[in-house]
Every structure is written in structure tokens, then in C-alpha cells.
N, C-alpha and C positions, 0 to 999 in steps of 0.2 A: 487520674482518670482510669486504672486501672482495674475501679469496679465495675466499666463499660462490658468488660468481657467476661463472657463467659466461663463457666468452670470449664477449666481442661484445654483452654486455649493457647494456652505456652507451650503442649505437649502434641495438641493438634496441628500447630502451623509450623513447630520444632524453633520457636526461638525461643531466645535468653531475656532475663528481664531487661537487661538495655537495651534490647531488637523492639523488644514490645513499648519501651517508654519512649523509641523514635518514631516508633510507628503512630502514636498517641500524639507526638509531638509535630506531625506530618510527614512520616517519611511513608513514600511509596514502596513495597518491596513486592517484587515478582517471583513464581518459584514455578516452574513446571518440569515435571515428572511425568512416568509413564503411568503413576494410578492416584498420585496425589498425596496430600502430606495426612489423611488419615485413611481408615477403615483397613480389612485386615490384609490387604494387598501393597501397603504403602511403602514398604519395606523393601518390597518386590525390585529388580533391578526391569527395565524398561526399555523398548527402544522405540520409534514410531510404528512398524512395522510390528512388532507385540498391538500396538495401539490399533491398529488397522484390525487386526483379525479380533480383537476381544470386543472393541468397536461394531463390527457386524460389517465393516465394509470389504473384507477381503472374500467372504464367502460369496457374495454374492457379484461379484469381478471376477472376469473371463466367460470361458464358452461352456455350457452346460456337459457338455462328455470330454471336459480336462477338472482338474484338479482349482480349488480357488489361487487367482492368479494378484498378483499388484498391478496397479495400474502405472506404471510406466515413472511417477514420481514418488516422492517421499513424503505422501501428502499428509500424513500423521503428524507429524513433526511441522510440517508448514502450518496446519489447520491449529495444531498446540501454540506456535506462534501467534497467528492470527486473532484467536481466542483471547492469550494473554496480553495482546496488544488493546484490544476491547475492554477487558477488565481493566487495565490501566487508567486510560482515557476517562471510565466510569471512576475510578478512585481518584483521578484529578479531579474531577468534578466536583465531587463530593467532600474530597480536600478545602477547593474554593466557595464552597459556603459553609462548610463548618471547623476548619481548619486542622482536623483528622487523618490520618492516612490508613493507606490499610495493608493490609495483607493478599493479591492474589493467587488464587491455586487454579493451575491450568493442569490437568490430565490429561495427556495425551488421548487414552482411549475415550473421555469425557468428550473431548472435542472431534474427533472421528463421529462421536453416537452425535452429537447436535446436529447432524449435516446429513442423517439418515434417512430424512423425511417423516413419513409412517410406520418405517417399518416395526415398530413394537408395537403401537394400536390396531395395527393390520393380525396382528398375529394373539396379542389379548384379546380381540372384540371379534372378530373376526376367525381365529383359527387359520389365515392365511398365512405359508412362507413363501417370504422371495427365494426367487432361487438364480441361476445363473443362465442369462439370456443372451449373451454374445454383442452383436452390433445392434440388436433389436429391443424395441420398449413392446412385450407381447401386449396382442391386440391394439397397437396400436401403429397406422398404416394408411400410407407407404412412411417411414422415415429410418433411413439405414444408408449407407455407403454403397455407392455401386462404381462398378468397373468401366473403365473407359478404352477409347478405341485405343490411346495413346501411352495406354498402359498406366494412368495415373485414377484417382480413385473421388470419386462426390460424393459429397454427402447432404441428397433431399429431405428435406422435412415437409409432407403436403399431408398431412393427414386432417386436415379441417376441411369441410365439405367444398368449401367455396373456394378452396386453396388446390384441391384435387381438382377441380374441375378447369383452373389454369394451368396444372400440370399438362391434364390432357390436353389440355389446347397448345402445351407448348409440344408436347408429343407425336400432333399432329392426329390427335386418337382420341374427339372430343366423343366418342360415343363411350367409352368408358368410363364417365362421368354419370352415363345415364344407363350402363348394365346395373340391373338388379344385385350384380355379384357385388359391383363394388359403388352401389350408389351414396351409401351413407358410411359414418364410422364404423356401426357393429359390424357391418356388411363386411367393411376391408378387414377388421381386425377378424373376420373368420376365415379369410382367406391371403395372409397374409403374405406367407411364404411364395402362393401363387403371383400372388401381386409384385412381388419385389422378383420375382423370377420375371415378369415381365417390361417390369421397369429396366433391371439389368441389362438386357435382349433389345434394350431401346439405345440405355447410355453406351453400351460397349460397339456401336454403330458408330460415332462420334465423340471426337477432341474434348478432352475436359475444358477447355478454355470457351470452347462454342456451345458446351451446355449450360455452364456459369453464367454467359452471357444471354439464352434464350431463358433460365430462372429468374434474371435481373429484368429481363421485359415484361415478364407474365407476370410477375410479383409473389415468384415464387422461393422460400427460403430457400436459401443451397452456399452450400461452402464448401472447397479444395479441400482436402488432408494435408494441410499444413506442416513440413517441417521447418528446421530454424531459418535453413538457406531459402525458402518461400517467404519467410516473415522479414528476413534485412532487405530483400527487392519492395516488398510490398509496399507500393503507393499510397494507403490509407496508413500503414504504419510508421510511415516516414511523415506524412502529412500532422499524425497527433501525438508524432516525437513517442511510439511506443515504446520504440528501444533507441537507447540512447549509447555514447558512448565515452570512456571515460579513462584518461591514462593509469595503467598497473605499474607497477615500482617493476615488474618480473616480465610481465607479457607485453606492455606496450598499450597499445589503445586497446580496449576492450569494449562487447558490446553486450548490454545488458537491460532488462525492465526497468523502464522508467518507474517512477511513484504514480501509485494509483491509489483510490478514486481522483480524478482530477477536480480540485477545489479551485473557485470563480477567482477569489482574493486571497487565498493563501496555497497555491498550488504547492508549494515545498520541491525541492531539489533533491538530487544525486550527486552529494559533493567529490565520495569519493569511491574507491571500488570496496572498502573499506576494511579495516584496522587488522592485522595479524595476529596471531592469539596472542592474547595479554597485554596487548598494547598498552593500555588503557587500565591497567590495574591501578598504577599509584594515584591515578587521576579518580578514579572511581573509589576505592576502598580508603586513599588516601586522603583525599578531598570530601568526595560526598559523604564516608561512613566514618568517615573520621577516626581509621585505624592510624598508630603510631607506627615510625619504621621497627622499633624493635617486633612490633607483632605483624606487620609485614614480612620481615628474616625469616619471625616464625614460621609462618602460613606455607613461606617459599623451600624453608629447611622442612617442612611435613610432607611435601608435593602437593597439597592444597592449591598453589596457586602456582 
């Protein structure tokens, strides 16, 4: 089956002919890098954070008069994962009606640019660039984080007509529904900075816990600045078993993200906090790929494994 592929495939995906007649044969194999297993960047050493800024998402995170900042995780690297877990699943698939397997190639900064929205046709059709806007989506208004009397921080989202105008009503300042300034979307998005300057001057009157609560009557979005000790109290997250907990060989119990999406008949489990580097070697190279110990020795006398 060999003739299935293409010229230049053994050189493109970097295996050997016995990698390519298991993969023929149904074996699954995954590979992710920071630019992928061809074109003239492949070579390149890589790390998520390379991925982030060649990606497009670093520049346009944090506040317009700083420098492009990260956003707080490793999301290059997670979103590479995520990706390759997608391709996966799709080469099962496709495994189980024709009994092939394949090759995936995850790039890190490939997977950073999936998740960018528009921003390239914004900027080929358009001539528009994003630039760096802080807490705020510009012109669009009110939805930003504001200060609270109690020193902890909300964050409204009302900017749909009908959603602003139960702001106001939660406000107590239903006429601001019906100024001219901020009666519709374009209205608010020109006067934005005004607007959240006046929201702010509302929420920092009152407890975050008492505006959460006057959001959830009016039916208006709103949610805390969550950090981790907000999220182990949190009743909703205790309730859909968010974060679960699970014995470490080192720490003891540990608490961490359940499996998500949650599936109806096959929700899947957190067996364990899982495997220390190399656990799993003989089991995987040895079993699945069918290496012998002598080329196992090798692999471990090269630092390979």
C-alpha cells in the first residue's frame, strides 16, 4: 500500500519504512512540534510560547501602552495538545472503516493561528489590524471588569440592547437605557470608556457578592474574577464534580480538572494524577511499537529515551 502516498512522504512526516508500513498497517502515530514536520521552519527548535507570538496571539494580549504580554497559561502548548487529540480521534475514525492509520502533525503555532478568529481576513480584505485592547472588546459596551466596594473585582457583559437596559434597571438608572448617548450598540461602543467609567462609579458602591446577585435577578451576565481558592468553594463546581481529587504518590490528595466535555454514556474518568516521565516506555515502545530490549538499551544508552 505504499503507493497510497505521496512523493516525499517518508521525508515529510520523517519516518522509516517500517514507521510507514505500520502506519499502513493501522497504527496511529502523533507528532507535535513548534512548526511541524515539513516546510522551511521544521527544523526550527520550538517551544509553545515561540507558538504564541508567530501564531498572532501574543501581540495582541495585554494593554495597549505595554509591550505584547502572555496570557497567564501555556496555552500554545495546551491548544497543540488539544489539536492533536482531534486529529487523533479523526484517524480513529478513519482507521475503523478502512483499516489505515495515519500520521498527525500538530504545530504548535498552527494551533495558536486556528483559534484566532478573523484575524487574517480582517487584515487581507480589510486592511484591518488588531491591536491590543486590555480588558475591553473596543466598541463594544459596557463589558469589562469593574471594582467593587469590597475590593474584589466583576466582570458584566450587557452590551446587547435588551440586556443594557436590565443592567439599568439593576442600577437603579433605568433612564440610561433611554439616553441618546447610550441607547443602542453603536451609541455605547462610542462612548465606551465614558460608560464603564460610569458603571465602575456604580459597582465600587457595593459588595461583589450583592452585585452577582442583583445580575442573576435582572438576567444579566456577570461573573467574579475567579481564582483557584474561589473555584474549590464553588457550589456549581462541586455540584458538576469540576475539579476532582485524586491521591499523588508525593503530595497526597491532589485537586485537579475533571474530564471534559462531559459525555451522556461514556463520560470517562481521572484514574490517576498520572505516570512520571517514562513510565510507560517499555509498555508503549515495547508493546505497542514493538521495539526489542536490545534497541530499547540502545535508545536509553543514546539519551533518547
Amino acid at each position: 500500500m505504499l503507493e497510497n502516498f505521496r512523493p516525499g512522504t517518508l521525508e515529510r512526516w520523517g519516518l522509516g519504512y517500517e514507521d510507514l508500513q505500520k502506519v499502513n498497517a493501522g497504527l496511529i502515530m502523533v507528532r507535535v512540534s513548534g512548526y511541524g514536520q515539513s516546510g522551511p521552519y521544521s527544523e526550527r527548535a520550538g517551544y509553545g510560547s515561540i507558538g504564541e507570538a508567530m501564531g498572532g496571539l501574543r501581540y495582541v494580549v495585554g494593554s495597549p501602552d505595554a509591550p505584547p504580554s502572555r496570557v497567564g497559561i501555556s496555552i500554545g502548548d495546551s491548544l497543540a495538545g488539544l489539536f492533536a487529540t482531534v486529529g487523533a480521534l479523526s484517524a480513529l475514525h478513519y482507521r475503523d472503516r478502512t483499516g489505515r492509520g495515519q500520521v498527525i502533525d500538530a504545530a504548535i503555532y498552527e494551533a495558536v493561528l486556528g483559534v484566532m478568529e478573523s484575524l487574517v481576513p480582517e487584515y487581507q480584505a480589510g486592511g484591518y489590524v488588531r491591536e491590543r485592547t486590555g480588558s475591553i472588546l473596543p466598541g463594544v459596551a459596557p463589558s469589562n471588569a469593574y471594582p467593587t466596594r469590597d475590593g474584589a473585582m466583576i466582570l458584566i457583559a450587557a452590551n446587547q440592547d435588551t440586556v443594557f437596559q436590565r443592567l439599568a434597571e439593576a442600577m437603579q438608572q433605568p433612564e440610561l437605557a433611554a439616553d441618546a448617548r447610550y441607547r443602542d450598540h453603536h451609541a455605547r461602543g462610542e462612548r465606551q470608556a465614558e460608560l464603564d467609567e460610569r458603571i465602575a462609579a456604580w459597582t465600587a458602591r457595593h459588595d461583589v457578592d450583592e452585585i452577582a446577585e442583583l445580575m442573576e435577578r435582572h438576567g444579566v451576565p456577570a461573573g467574579k474574577i475567579y481564582r483557584a481558592a474561589d473555584m474549590l468553594r464553588d457550589p456549581h463546581f462541586q455540584a458538576r464534580e469540576s475539579i476532582i481529587r485524586r491521591l499523588h504518590p508525593e503530595y497526597g490528595e491532589l485537586a485537579m480538572q475533571n474530564v471534559f466535555p462531559k459525555l451522556s454514556l461514556t463520560p470517562g474518568e481521572v484514574r490517576s494524577c498520572g505516570p512520571e516521565l517514562g513510565e510507560h516506555n517499555g509498555e508503549i515502545l515495547g508493546g505497542l511499537l514493538g521495539l526489542d530490549r536490545a534497541r530499547l538499551r540502545q535508545l536509553e544508552a543514546d539519551g533518547i529515551i
